[in-house]
N, C-alpha and C positions, 0 to 999 in steps of 0.2 A: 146269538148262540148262548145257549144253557151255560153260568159258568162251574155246571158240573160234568158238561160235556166227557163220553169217554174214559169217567171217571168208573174204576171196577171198584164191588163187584153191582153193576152195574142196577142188580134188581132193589139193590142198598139204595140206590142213590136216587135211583126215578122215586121210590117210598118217601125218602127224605125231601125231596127236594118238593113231591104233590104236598107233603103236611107242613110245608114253610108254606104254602099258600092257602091255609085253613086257619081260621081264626082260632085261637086256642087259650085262654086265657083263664088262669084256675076259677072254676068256676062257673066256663061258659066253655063245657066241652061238646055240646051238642053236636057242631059240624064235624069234628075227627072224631066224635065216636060215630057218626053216622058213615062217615066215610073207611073207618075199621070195618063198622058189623057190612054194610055194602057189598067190601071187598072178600068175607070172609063167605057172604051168600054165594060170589057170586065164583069163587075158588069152588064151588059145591059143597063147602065142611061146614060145620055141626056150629051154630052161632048161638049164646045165651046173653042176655043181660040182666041184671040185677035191677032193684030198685030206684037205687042211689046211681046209675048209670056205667057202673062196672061192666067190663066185656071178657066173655071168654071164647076162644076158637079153636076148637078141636080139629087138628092134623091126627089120623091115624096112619099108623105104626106101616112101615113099609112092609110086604109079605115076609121077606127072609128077618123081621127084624120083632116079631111079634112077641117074644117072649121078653122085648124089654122094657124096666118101669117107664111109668110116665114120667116125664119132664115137663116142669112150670117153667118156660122163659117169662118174665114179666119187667114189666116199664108203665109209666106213668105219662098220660094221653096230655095233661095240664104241661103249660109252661110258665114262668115269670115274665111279664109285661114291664119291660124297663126301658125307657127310650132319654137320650140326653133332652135335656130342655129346647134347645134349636132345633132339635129335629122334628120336624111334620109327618105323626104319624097317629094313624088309628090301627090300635089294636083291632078291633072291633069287624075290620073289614080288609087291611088294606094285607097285601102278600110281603113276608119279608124281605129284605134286598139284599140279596146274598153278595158277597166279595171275597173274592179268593184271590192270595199274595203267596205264590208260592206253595210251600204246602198248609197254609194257615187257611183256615174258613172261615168268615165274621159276619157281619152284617152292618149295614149303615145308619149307624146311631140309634141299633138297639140291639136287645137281647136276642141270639139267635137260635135259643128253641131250638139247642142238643140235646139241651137237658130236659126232657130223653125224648126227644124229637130221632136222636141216632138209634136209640134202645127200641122205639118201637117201630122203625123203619125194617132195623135186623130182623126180629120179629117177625114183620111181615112177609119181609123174603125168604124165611126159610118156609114159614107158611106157603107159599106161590111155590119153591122152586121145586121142580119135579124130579131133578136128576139128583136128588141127596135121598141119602138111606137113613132112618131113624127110626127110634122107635116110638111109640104115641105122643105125640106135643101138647101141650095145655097151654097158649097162649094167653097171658094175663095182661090186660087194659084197664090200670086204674084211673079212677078221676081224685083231683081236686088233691094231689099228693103234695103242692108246693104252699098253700096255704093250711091246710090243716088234715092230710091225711084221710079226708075224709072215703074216701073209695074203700084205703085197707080196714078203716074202721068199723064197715059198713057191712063186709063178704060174712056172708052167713056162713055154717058149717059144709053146706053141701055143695058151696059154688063152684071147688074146685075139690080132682080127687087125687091127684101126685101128691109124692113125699118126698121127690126132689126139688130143686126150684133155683134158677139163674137168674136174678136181679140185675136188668141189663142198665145202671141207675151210677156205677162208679165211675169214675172220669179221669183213671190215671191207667193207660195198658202196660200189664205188666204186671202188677198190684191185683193180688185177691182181696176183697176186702171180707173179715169174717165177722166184724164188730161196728154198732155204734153207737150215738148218743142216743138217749130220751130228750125231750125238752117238753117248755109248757111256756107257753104264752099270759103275758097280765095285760091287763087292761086297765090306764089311771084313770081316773074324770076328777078335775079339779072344780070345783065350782066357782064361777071369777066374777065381780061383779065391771059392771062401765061405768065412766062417767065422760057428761059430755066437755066436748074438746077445749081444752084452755086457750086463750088469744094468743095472738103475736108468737105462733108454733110454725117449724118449718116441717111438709114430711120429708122421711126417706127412709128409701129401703135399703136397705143390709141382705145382701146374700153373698152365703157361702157357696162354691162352686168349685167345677175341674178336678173333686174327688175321684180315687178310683170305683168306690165302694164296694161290691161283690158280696160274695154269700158271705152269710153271716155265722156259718160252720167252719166252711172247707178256709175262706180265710181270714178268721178273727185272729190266728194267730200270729200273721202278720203284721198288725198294728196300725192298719191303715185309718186314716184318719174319718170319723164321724160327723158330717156336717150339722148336723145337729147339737151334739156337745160340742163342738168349734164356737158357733152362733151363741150356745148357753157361754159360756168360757168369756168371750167376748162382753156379751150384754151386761153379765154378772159385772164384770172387773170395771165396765164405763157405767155403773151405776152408783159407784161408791167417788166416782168424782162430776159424774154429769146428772144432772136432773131430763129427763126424756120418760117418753109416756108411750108404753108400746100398742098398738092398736090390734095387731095379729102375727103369731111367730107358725109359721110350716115346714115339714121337711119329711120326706121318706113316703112311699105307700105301701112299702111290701115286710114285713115282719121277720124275712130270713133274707132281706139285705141291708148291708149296712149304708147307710143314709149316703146318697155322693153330695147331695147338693138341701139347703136351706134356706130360708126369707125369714126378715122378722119387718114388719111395717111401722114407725114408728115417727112420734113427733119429739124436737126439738125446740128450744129457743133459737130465732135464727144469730143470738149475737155468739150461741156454744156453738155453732154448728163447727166451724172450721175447726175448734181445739177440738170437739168427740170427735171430727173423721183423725185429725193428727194421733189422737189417741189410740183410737180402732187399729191404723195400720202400722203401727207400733207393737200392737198386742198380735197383727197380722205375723210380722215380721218373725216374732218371738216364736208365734206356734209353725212359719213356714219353717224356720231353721230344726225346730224340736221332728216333724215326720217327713222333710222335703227327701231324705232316704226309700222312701215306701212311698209317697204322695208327691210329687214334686210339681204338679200344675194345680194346687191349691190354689185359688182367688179366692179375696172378699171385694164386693165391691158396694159401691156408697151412691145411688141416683136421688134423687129429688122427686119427689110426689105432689098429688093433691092433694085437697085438703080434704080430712073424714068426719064423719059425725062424731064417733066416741070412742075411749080409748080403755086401756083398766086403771080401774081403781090404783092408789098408792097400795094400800095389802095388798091387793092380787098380784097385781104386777113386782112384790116383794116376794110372797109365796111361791110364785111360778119360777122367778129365777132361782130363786134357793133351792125348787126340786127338781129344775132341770141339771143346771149346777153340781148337786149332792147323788144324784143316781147312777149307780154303776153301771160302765159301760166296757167289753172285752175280756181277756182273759181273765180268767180271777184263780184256779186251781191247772197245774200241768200233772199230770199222770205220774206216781212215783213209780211203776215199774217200764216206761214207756217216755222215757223222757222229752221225745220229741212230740207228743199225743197232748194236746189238748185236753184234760179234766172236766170244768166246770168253766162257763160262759155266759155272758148275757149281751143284749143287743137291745140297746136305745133306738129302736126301729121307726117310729111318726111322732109325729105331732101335730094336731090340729084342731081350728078353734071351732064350734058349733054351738047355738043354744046355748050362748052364756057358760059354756065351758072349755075347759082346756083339755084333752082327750093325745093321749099317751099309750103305745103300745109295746111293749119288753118283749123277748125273746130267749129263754134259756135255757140252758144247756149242759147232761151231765150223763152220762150211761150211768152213775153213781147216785139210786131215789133218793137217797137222804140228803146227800148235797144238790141234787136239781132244791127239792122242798125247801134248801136252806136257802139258793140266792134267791128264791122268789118269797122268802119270809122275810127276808131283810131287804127287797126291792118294796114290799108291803110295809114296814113297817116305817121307811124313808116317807112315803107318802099318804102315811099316816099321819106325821108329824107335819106336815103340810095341808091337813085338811080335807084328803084327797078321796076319792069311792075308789075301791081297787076292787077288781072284778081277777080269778084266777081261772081260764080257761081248763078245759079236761087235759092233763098231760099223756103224753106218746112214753110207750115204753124203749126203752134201749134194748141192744143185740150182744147178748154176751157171747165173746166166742166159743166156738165148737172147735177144738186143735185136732177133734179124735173124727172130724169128717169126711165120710169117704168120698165124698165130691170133693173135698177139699186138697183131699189126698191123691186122688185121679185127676184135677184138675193143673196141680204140681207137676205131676208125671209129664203129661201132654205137653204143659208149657214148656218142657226142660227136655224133652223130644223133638221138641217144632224149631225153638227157637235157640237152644245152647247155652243155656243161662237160667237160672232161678228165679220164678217170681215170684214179690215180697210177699207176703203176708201182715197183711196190717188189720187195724178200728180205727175208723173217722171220726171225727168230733160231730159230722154232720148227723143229720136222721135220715133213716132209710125206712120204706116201710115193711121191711124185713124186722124189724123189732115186731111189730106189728100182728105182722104175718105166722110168726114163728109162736106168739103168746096165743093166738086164734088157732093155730093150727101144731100141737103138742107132735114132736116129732119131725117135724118139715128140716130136713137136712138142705143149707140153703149158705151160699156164697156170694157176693156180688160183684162183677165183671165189667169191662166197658173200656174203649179207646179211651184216648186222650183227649180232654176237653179241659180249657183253661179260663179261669175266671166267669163261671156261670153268674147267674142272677145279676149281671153288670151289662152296659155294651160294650165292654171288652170281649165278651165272650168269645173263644174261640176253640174251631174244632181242630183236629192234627188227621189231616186228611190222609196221612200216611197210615197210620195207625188203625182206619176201618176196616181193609182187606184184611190184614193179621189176624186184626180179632173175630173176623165174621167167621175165617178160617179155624181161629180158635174154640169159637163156639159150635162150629160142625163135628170138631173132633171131641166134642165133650160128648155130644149127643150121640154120636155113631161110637162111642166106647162105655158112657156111664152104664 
């Protein structure tokens, strides 16, 4: 039995629960968007796609309802591919494995692809359901929103023709969200030289593990700990009293999550070995006590290796740690009129060795262009002093709010109708491709919505399966009023 058996409203959930069994990984949206345009043929309504693989699916407007604007629901067809290290799984093929405790939804040792796996399921069921009144729908499918936006980047002027628009992409019900960050991605390349392996060397590897990690928006503010700068932290501090020669340091694949888990491979003398592990977990200790608040199943742990051909250089291996070491990672600015809002951020997001280099990927973060441009000048200039190629990706625009929008304002109403209570009004630190949207499309009155979802981009993720009925509820009474 399905463990979403039973579960209302019902055309929610069979949508949700087919697109956990489609491979979806940003990037490689082929099969759900084939499995969108499919379903929207096969509804009999009006299917387009773009170049770049964007979807659009026209619902028209019920008879008694013709006189009213279009509505853009939109959600993002991509997910994040995040699985714990022990778990056995292929993105690439395998169906997610849903678990449900209660009213929580998860999945087994990975990401569960709500984000927005829920947004474009709703989507689909109001597209299917026959007994709701509306008036013309514009169902928006973008691709490739979790790594670089590239879908909203992509929509020409005439792909879509409403000037309202519901972002089904927020994860807290309750909360309008009318605001968010910009960000912009860097890229280091260190160039490292090798040499080959000194005698009488023990290996071992060093990983950092049993992080939370998560998005690297919705919870940087948090403080949770970075396995990556954990591992720098470490190596740094037992190099100033051990001599060891590292061979290759890893951690992280996805650029808006924060790192759970790192490796660094390395040799030793085998007469240091037992004082650098006594030292290591020493330095363990220090950082468990400083985040075990927010992190508290941090490990490092200490195994034994073979033996490798070659390792880095004394400089490299000096430069590398001092720019892992010295580059900022987390909060850095909080919002002076919004004090619990997140300002400016950045995310120590990979690290990996290739071709004689050391390859580094940043993440940051600011609805504020001048402060985004500053922490990625002074993340530039950190590894400049290091020797480093910095490469500065195209940055995403931020969502200023609209306070004066009449969705936003009809959107209040309804919620304060349905439910007896006020919903907040907030800006995310995160990115939405409603900044996007809105810069492409001059006028687009646009809000973003969505149940509760907790700790995306992790396998913690989870949905609040209480919370879908509400808002699919919610989202019918927007449409049958806006």
């Amino acid at each position: 039995m399905s463990v979403l058996e039973n579960l209302e409203p019902k055309l929610v959930w069979k949508h949700f629960e087919e697109i956990t069994k489609i491979p979806r990984c940003s990037k490689h949206e082929e099969k759900i968007r084939k499995y969108v345009v499919d379903f929207g043929k096969k509804q009999g309504l009006s299917v387009k796609t773009d170049d770049v693989g964007n979807v659009v699916i026209l619902k028209p407007a019920s008879p008694e309802m013709k006189n009213k604007p279009t509505v853009i629901l939109q959600g993002h067809l991509d997910m994040v591919c995040e699985k714990n290290s022990d778990t056995v799984f292929d993105f690439s093929k395998d169906p997610i494995k849903l678990k449900r405790e209660g009213d929580l939804l998860t999945a087994d040792g990975t990401t569960l692809g709500a984000d927005n796996g829920i947004g474009v399921a709703i989507s689909l069921a109001i597209l299917e359901d026959k007994t709701i009144k509306t008036g013309p729908i514009e169902a928006l499918f973008t691709i490739d929103e979790e790594t670089g936006l590239t879908g909203a980047f992509a929509m020409k002027p005439d792909f879509i023709a409403g000037k309202i628009l519901l972002n089904l992409d927020s994860e807290d019900f309750g909360v309008i969200t009318v605001g968010c960050a910009g960000g912009g991605d860097t890229k280091i390349e260190l160039p490292v030289k090798m040499q080959p392996v000194p005698s009488d060397m023990q290996g071992l590897l060093v990983k950092v593990w049993g992080l939370r990690g998560g998005h690297s928006g919705v919870d940087i503010h948090e403080q949770r700990g970075n396995a990556i700068k954990i591992l720098a932290r470490i190596l740094w501090k037992a190099s100033k009293q051990h001599e060891f020669h590292i061979i290759e340091i890893s951690g992280g694949d996805k650029h808006n999550a924060i790192p759970r888990e790192a490796y660094a491979k390395l040799l030793i003398k085998k007469t240091e070995k037992t004082r650098f592990i006594t030292d290591l977990k020493a330095e363990e200790h220090n950082i468990f006590e400083e985040i075990k608040p927010i992190d508290p199943n941090l490990k490092i742990s200490v195994e034994d290796t073979g033996k490798q051909e070659k390792t880095l250089d004394a400089s490299s291996q000096e430069k590398l740690l001092n720019l892992l070491y010295g580059l900022p990672h987390g909060v850095h600015l909080m919002n002076y009129d919004i004090k619990t809002l997140v300002e400016t951020s950045t995310n120590l997001a990979t690290i990996a060795f290739k071709d004689n280099a050391v390859t580094l990927g940043m993440s940051s973060r600011s609805p504020v262009k001048s402060e985004l441009q500053d922490m990625r000048d002074r993340i530039h200039s950190i590894a400049l002093l290091a020797g480093a190629k910095v490469t500065e990706h195209t940055p995403y625009p931020g969502w200023k709010p609209n306070l004066g929008s009449k969705t936003l304002a009809l959107s209040k109403k309804i919620f304060k109708e349905m439910y007896n209570q006020d919903a907040k009004v907030e800006a995310i630190h995160a990115g939405l491709e409603t900044g996007i949207i809105g810069e492409k499309f001059p006028g687009m009155d646009m809000i973003s919505i969505g149940p509760t979802l907790k700790y995306p981009h992790s396998p913690e993720e989870q949905l609040h399966i209480s919370t879908v009925p509400k808002f699919y509820k919610f989202v019918l009474k927007i449409l049958e009023n806006v």
